[in-house]
N, C-alpha and C positions, 0 to 999 in steps of 0.2 A: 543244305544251309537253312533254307528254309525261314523262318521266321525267329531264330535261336540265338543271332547276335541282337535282335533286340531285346528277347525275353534277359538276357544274360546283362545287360548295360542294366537294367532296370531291377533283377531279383538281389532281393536281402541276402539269399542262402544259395549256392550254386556245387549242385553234386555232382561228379560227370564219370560217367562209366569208359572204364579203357578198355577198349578191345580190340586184341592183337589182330585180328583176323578182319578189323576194317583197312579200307586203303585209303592209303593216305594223300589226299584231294591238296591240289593248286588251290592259286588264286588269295582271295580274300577268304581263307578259309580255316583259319587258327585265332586259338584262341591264349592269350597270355595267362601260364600258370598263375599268375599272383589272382586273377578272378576266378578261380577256382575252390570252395574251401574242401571240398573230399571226396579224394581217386576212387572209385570202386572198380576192382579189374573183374572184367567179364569174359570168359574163355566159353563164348559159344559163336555158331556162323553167321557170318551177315546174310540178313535176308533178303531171298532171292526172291525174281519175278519174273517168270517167261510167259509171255505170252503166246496163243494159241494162234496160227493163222486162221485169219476167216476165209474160209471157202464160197459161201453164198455170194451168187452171180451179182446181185444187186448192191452187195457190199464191193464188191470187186471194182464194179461199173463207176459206183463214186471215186474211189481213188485212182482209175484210171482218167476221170473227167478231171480229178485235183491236181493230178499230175500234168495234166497235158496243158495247164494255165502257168504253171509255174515257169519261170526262165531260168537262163544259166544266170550263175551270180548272185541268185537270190539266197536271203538270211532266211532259215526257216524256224518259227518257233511250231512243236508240234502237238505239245499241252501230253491231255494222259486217252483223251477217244480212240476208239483204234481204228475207224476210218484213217485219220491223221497218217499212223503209223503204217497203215500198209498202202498207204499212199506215197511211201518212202522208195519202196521195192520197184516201182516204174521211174524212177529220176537216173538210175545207171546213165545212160546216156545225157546229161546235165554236166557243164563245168561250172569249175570256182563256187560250189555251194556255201554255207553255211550255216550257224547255228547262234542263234541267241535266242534261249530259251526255259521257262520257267522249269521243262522237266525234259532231260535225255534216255533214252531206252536203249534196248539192243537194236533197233532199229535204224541207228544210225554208221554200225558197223560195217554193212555191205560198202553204203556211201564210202566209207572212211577206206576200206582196203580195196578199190575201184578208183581210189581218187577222183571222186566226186566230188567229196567232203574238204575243201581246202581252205578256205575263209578268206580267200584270197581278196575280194572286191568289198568285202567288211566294211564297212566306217568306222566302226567304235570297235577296237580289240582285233583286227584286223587276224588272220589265222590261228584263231583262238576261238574253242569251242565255249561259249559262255553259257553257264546253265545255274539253276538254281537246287534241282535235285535231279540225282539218280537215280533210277529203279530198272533193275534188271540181272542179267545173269553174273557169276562167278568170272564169267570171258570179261565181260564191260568194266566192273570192279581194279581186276587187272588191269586192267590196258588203261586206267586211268587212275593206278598207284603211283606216285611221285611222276606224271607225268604233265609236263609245262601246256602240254595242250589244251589242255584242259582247265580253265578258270573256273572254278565252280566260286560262287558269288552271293552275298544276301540276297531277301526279295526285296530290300526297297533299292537296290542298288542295277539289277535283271530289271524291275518294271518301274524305271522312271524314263523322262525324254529321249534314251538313247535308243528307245525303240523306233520312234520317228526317224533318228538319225540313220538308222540303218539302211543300207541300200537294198532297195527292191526286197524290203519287208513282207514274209507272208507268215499271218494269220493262220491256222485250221482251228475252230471252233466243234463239236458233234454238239448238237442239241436234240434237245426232245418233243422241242413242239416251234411253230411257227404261225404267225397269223395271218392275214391277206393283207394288211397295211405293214408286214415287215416285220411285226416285234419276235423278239424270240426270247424261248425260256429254255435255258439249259442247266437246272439245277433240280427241276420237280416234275413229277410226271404222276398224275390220277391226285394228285392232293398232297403226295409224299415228297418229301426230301430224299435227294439220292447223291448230292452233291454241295460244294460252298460254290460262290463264284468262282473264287480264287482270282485270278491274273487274266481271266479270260477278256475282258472289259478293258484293261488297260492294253492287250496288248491288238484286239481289232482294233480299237481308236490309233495307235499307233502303227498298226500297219497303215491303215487309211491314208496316214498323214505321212510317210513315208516317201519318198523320190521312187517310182515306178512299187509301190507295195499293192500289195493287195490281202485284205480282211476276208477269210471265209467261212461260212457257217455250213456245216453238211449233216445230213442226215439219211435214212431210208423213210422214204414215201409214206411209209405204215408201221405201226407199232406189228412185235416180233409176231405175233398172231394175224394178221393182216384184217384186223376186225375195224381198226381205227387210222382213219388217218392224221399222220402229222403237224398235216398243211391244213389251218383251221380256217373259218371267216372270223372267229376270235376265241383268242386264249382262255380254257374252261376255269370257271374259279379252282384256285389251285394253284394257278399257273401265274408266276409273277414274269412280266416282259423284265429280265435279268438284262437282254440288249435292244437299248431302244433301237426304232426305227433308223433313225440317224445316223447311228452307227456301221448297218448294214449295206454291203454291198454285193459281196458276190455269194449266192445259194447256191448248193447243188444238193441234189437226189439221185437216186440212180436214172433220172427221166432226162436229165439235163441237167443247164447248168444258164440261171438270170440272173441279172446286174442289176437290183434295184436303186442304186444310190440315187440321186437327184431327179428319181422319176414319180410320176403323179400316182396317186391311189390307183386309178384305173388301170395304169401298166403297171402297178404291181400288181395287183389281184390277178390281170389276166396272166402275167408272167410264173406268177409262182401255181395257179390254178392247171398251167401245162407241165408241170414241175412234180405236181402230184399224181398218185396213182390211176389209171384210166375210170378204174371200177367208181371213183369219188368226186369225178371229175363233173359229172353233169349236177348235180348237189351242193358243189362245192360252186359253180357257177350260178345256178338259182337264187343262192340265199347271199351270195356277190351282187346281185342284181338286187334283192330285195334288201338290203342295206345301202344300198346308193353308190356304190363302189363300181358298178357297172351301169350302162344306159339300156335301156328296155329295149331298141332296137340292135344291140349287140345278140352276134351270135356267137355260139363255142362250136368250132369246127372240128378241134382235135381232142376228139374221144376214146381214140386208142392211142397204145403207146408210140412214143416218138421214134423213129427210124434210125437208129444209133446207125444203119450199117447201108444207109444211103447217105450218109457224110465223105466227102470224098478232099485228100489233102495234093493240092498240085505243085510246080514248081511252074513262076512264072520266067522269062527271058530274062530280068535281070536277078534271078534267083531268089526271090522271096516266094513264101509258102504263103498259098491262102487255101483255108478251108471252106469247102462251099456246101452248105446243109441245106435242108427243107425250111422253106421262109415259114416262120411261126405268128400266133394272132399276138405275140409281145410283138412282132416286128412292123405290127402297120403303121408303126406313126415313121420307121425309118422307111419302108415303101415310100408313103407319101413324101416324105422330103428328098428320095430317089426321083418320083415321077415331077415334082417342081424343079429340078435339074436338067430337065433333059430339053431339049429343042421342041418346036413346032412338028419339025419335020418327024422325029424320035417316035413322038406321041402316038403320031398317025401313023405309023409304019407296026406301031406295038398294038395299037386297038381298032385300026381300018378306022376312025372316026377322027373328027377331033373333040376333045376331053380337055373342061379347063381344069376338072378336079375330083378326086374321087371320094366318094363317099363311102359310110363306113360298110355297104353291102359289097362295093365294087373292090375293097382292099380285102375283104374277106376272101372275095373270086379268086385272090394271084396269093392267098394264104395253104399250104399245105393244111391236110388232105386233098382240096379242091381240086386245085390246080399241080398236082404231082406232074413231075418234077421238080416245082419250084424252087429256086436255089438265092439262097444268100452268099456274100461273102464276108468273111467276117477279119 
């Protein structure tokens, strides 16, 4: 649908190609012969688009961290990145998913004949896959010729407030660069164009503002040469911030996965600076420091990569899962407000002293690598 019922309300002359061998799409998705003035019949195939799985471990690792945030119930829009997309292939086990979203793939297949994909918990359009285009195989085409499930839709119709409306809204964004106060650029990389916005802005704002949604921006640590990294202290000219700060909340790499919404410059930079490649990390700390963003007496503890496989998930007595990782330097301001919790008695039994307060050397101590084992729960 795309942007074509408004070029059409708006054009003098409207010529439209028939072609047998398209399928014939739900929803708001026709158009009244009388705006039309000349049939042209086209007898060639619609064109197709499969994509390639990615095998690289680090591309793998983010869509298993995207997958593992998402809950049952949630609407997923999943844009065109193909992190997004193979981030789909770990939700098997998810119920009541579903879909409202600027573009659908083959990727949503598996979901659909697994009964994952059911729209059940919807708000707007409720078991109805709402999308604005298609791109994908001869299978997808099919399975969504006169078929009711499928609402394909305008774009101003997909990216207006119903986004917010939707329950447990999620975002997937891929961008190409990000900076240490948050902003991100997903349309340019070394000075070029490689993309429009498109819908991507409209629809993290409205995941944001969503009942239980969540807004994500992903990417890999390093451009495909591992020469440069991602994760900048600021955006090289070239590089327009496409999403401001404000917008952003949840980042992943393949190193992890930080929450910067409502948090200070310092815990972003330190959060997304562990987020980044090991190799960039002491550099990317330095000139953090030498911009203000960090304090002179701050240290970077964690210079190799994060321990994906000392994360450990339990089941507690009234059966809720909590996962317990290596406490990171984003996590010292929650330490601190951990140790302001605890009793007299607590204090002294954890540091043989007593302690009215910790400072930023003595929270670095109970920070991984240090202090290994150390464990969060998150």
């Amino acid at each position: 649908m795309d942007i074509i019922p408004a070029a059409i309300a708006r054009a003098r002359l409207v010529i439209a190609e028939v072609k047998p061998a398209m399928p014939r799409s739900m929803g708001d998705s026709t158009v009244h012969i009388s705006r039309i003035d000349h049939l042209v019949l086209v007898n060639t195939p619609v064109t197709e688009f499969e994509r390639t799985p990615v095998q690289e471990d680090n591309v793998q690792r983010i869509a298993r961290y995207i997958a593992g945030i998402i809950d049952d119930g949630s609407t997923l829009q999943i844009g065109l990145g193909q992190v997004a997309h193979e981030a789909l292939q770990y939700l098997t086990d998810r119920k009541d998913l579903g879909v409202h979203s600027d573009l659908i793939s083959d990727a949503i297949l598996p979901l659909l004949a697994n009964g994952n994909l059911t729209g059940a918990r919807k708000t707007s359009k409720p078991f109805k896959i709402v999308a604005n285009l298609a791109m994908g195989s001869r299978e997808l085409y099919d399975l969504m010729d006169g078929n009711p499930l499928f609402s394909m839709e305008p774009m101003d119709a997909v990216c207006n407030p119903t986004i917010a409306a939707q329950h447990k809204m999620v975002a997937i964004a891929q961008a190409y660069s990000i900076d240490l106060t948050g902003q991100v650029c997903i349309d340019q990389f070394g000075g070029e164009f490689y993309s429009g916005i498109g819908s991507q802005g409209e629809f993290l704002r409205g995941a944001s503002r969503s009942p239980g949604g969540k807004p994500i921006v992903c990417m890999t640590s390093t451009t495909e040469d591992g020469l440069q990294s991602r994760i900048r202290p600021s955006l090289l000219a070239g590089e327009a911030a496409t999403i401001a700060r404000t917008d952003v909340h949840y980042v992943v790499t393949e190193y992890g996965i930080a929450y910067l919404f409502g948090k200070s410059i310092r815990q972003r930079a330190t959060a997304l600076i562990e987020l980044a490649h090991p190799q960039f990390r002491p550099e990317l700390f330095a000139q953090a420091q030498a911009l203000g963003y960090l304090s002179a007496d701050q240290t970077l503890q964690n210079l190799r990569a994060y321990p994906v496989e000392d994360e450990l998930t339990i089941t507690l007595k009234d059966q809720r899962t909590v996962l317990l990782r290596p406490a990171l330097s984003s996590d010292a301001q929650g330490i601190r407000d951990l140790f302001h919790h605890l009793s007299e008695a607590d204090v002294y039994t954890r540091f043989f002293r007593h302690v009215r307060g910790l400072s930023n050397a003595e929270v670095q101590r109970l920070l991984w690598p240090m202090s290994c084992p150390a464990i969060r729960a998150c």
